[in-house]
KOLKEKOL-800150 format. One record per residue: residue in three letters; z, y, x of N, C-alpha, C, O in turn. Coordinates in nm, 2 decimals, padded with zeros to 4 digits. Last residue first. Example, Ala and Ser with C-alpha at 12.3 -4.5 7.8 and 13.67 -1.06 7.14 Angstrom:
> rest	n.z	n.y	n.x	ca.z	ca.y	ca.x	c.z	c.y	c.x	o.z	o.y	o.x
> SER	00.71	-00.22	01.28	00.71	-00.11	01.37	00.79	00.00	01.29	00.80	00.11	01.34
> ALA	00.78	-00.57	01.32	00.78	-00.45	01.23	00.78	-00.33	01.32	00.85	-00.33	01.42
// end
This chain:
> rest	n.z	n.y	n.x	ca.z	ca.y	ca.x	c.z	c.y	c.x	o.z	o.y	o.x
> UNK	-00.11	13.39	21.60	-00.21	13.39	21.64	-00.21	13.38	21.82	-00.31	13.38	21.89
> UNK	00.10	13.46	21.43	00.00	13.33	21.45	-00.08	13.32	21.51	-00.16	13.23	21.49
> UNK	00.21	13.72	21.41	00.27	13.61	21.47	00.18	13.49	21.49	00.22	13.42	21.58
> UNK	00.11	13.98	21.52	00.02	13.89	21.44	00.10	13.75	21.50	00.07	13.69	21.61
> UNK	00.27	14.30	21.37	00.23	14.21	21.53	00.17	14.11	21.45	00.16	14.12	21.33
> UNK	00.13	14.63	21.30	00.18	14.49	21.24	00.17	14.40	21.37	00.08	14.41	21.46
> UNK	00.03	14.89	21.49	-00.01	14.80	21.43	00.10	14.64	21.44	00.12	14.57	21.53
> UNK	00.05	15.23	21.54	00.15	15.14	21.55	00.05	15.02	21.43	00.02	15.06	21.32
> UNK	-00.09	15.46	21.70	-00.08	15.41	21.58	-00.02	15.27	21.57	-00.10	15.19	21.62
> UNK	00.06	15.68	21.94	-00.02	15.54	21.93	00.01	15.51	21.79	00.13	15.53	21.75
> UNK	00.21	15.90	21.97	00.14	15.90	21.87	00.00	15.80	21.86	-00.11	15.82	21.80
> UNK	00.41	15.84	22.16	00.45	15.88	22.01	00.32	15.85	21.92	00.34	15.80	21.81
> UNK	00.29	15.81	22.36	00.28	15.72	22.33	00.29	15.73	22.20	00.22	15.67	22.13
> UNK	00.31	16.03	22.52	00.19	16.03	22.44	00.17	15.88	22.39	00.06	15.83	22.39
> UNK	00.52	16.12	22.70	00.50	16.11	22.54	00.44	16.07	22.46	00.47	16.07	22.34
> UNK	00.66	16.01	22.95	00.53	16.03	22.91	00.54	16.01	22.77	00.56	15.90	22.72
> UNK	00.79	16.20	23.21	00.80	16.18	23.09	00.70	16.16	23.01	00.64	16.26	22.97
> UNK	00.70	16.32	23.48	00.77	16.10	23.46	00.79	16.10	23.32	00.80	15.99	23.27
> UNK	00.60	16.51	23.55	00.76	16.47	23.57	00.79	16.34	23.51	00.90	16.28	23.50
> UNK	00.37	16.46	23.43	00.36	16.48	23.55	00.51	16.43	23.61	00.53	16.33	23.68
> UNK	00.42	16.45	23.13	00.36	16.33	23.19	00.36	16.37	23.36	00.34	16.27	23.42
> UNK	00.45	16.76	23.11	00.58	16.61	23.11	00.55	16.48	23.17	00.63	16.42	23.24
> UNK	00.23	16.83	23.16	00.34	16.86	23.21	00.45	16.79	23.22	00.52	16.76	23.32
> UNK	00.10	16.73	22.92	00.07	16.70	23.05	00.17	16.72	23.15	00.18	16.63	23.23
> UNK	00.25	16.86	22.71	00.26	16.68	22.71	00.21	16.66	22.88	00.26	16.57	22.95
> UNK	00.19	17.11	22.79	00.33	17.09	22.74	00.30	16.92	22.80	00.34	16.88	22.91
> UNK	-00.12	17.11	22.74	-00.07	17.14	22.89	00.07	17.10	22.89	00.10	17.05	23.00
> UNK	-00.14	16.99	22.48	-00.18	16.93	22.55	-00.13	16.97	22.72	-00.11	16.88	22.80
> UNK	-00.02	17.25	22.37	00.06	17.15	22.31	00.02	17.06	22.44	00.11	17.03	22.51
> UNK	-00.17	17.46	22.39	-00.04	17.47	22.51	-00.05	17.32	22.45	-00.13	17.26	22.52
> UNK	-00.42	17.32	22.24	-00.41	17.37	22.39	-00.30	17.36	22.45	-00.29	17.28	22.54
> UNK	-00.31	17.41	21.98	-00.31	17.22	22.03	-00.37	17.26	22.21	-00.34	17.17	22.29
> UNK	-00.29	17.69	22.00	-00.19	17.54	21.96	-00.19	17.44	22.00	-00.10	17.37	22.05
> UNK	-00.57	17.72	22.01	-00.45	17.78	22.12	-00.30	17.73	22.08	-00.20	17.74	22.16
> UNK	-00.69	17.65	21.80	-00.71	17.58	21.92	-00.62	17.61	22.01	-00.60	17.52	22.09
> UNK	-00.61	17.74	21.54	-00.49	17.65	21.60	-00.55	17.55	21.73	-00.50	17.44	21.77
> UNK	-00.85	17.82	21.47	-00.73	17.90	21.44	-00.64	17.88	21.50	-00.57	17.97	21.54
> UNK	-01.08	17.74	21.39	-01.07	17.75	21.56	-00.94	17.83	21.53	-00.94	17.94	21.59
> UNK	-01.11	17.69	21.14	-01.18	17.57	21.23	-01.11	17.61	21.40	-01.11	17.54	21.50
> UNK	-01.08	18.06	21.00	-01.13	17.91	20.99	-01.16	17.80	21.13	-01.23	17.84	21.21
> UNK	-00.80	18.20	21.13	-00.94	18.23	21.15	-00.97	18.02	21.11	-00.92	17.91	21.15
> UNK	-00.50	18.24	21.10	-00.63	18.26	20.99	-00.74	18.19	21.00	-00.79	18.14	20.90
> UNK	-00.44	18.25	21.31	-00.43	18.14	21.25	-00.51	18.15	21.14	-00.58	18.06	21.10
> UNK	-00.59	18.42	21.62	-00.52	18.46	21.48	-00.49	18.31	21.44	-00.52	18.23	21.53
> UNK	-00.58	18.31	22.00	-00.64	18.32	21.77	-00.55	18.33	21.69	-00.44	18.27	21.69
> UNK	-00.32	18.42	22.07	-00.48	18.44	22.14	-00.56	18.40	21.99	-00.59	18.48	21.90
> UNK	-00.06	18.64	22.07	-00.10	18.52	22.02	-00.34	18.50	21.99	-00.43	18.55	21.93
> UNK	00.18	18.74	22.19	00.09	18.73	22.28	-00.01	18.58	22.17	-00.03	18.47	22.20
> UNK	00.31	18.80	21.90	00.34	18.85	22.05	00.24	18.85	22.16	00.23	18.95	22.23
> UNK	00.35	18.68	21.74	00.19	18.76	21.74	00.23	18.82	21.87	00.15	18.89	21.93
> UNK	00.51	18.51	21.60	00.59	18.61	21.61	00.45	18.75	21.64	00.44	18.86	21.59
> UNK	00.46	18.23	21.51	00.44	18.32	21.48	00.49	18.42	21.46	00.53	18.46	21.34
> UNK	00.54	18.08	21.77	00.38	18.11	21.75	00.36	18.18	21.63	00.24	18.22	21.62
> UNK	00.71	18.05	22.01	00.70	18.16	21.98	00.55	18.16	21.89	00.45	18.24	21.92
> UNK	00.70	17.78	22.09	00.80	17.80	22.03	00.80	17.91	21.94	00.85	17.91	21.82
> UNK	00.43	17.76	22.22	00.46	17.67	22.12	00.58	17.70	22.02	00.57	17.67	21.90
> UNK	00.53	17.92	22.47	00.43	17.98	22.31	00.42	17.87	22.20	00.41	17.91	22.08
> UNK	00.72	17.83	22.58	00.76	17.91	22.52	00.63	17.96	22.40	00.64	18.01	22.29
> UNK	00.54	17.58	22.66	00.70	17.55	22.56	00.71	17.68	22.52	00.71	17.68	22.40
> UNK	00.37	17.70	22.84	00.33	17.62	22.70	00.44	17.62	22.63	00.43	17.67	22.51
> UNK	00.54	17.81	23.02	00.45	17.93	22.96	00.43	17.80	22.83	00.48	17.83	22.72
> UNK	00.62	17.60	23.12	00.71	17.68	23.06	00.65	17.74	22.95	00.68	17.75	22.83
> UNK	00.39	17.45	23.21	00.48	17.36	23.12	00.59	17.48	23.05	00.65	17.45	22.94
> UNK	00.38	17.59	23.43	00.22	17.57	23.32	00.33	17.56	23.20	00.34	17.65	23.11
> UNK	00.57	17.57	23.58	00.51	17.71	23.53	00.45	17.74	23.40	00.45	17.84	23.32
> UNK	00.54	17.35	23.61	00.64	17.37	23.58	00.63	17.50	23.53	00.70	17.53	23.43
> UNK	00.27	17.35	23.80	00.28	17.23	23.67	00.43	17.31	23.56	00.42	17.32	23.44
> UNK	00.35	17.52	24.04	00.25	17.54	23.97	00.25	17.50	23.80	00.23	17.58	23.70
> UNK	00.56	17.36	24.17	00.55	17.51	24.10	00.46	17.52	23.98	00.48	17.53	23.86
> UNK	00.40	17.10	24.20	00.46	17.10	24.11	00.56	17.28	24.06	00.61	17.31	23.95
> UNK	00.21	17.25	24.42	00.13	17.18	24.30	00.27	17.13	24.19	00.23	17.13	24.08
> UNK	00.39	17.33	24.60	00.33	17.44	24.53	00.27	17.38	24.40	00.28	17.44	24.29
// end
């Protein structure tokens, strides 16, 4: 049930991520100052969670990548 559940989560996120400005089902306006694109970075985080549940873990993409330090 608990991976129904996750795969469900993970669809509904991919499809509004995909669909965000069509206004279809769209929870803040984008307009709106500071809180415009919290319902963006929301699915985005249930999307990445979702993945990370099925063994795909993305969230490395966006480790900031530092120079190696050969001497040390």
């Amino acid at each position: 049930m608990k991976k129904l559940f996750v795969t469900l989560a993970g669809v509904l996120a991919f499809i509004y991520l995909v669909n965000p400005t069509f206004g279809v089902f769209e929870f803040l306006p984008d307009n709106l100052p500071l809180v415009g694109n919290i319902d963006e970075a929301t699915a985005t985080m249930v999307l990445l969670g979702a993945l990370r549940y099925f063994g795909w873990d993305l969230t490395n993409l966006f480790v900031k990548r530092t120079a190696l330090n050969f001497g040390k």
